[in-house]
Steps between C-alpha positions, in 0.01 A plus 500: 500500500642816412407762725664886417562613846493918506730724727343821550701806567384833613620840356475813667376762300241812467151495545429591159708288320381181764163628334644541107656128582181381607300622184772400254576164618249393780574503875779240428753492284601129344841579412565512118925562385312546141294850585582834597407462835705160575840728311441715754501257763799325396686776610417516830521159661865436625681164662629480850430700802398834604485698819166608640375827443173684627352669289227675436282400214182636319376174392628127365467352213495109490650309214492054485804371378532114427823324697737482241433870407593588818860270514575683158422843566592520943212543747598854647408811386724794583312821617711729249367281202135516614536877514620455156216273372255729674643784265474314221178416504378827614681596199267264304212569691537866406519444130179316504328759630619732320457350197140495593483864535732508180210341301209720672618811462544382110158395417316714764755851513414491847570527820702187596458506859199301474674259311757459753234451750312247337825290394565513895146394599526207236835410689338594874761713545393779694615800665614361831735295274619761283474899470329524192562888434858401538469239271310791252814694545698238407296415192497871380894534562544162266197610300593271185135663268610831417193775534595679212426374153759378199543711204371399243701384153517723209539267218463803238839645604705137500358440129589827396840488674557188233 
């Protein structure tokens, strides 16, 4: 009988990306080395032995690993790389939302704050997990729509140029 026995492993990280973890992949990751999420992972778990640290953490994220997984890629996670993967994702995170205020503000020319909103409700991300003005802020600083509008081409001038 072949039974796959899982390890799970917890990762500390934010609220809202717990919460963006949770809607993209379930409350449980099964750990994949073929997706983005699993490259990401790779990184993190390290063989041998680490020295306890308290710390403080929003939130944890847990992730099953089968056995041999875990003999290939170490069982501890150091605290610097989960700060890492927490940045990375966020990273992520970030991009899909904007994106979704990307594409709103193209086919609407509105307001994308209630864009942003709804892609955090979707997620049930709310504000105790995340600022969302700040996040606003950080969406108009990285802005990747433009407001204005492209010129248009003059084709009359190239084929007289010829």
């Amino acid at each position: 009988m072949n039974m796959s026995v899982y390890i799970t492993k917890e990762i500390p990280v934010s609220s809202h990306i717990k919460k963006y973890l949770k809607y993209t992949f379930g409350s449980t990751y099964t750990f994949n080395q073929k997706d983005f999420f699993g490259k990401l992972i790779t990184s993190v778990f390290k063989k041998g032995y680490r020295k306890r640290v308290v710390v403080k953490c929003d939130d944890i994220y847990t992730i099953k690993l089968k056995a041999y997984q875990v003999k290939i890629l170490g069982n501890l996670i150091e605290w610097e790389e989960c700060v890492s993967l927490n940045k990375a994702i966020d990273s992520f995170f970030r991009r899909q939302v904007f994106f979704h205020m990307d594409m709103n503000r193209k086919l609407d020319k509105d307001n994308s704050y209630p864009a942003m909103v709804q892609c955090l409700f979707e997620m049930d991300i709310t504000e105790d997990d995340i600022n969302y003005d700040s996040l606003y802020r950080d969406y108009k600083r990285k802005c990747s729509y433009p407001k204005t509008t492209r010129k248009k081409i003059n084709y009359e001038s190239d084929n007289n140029a010829a």
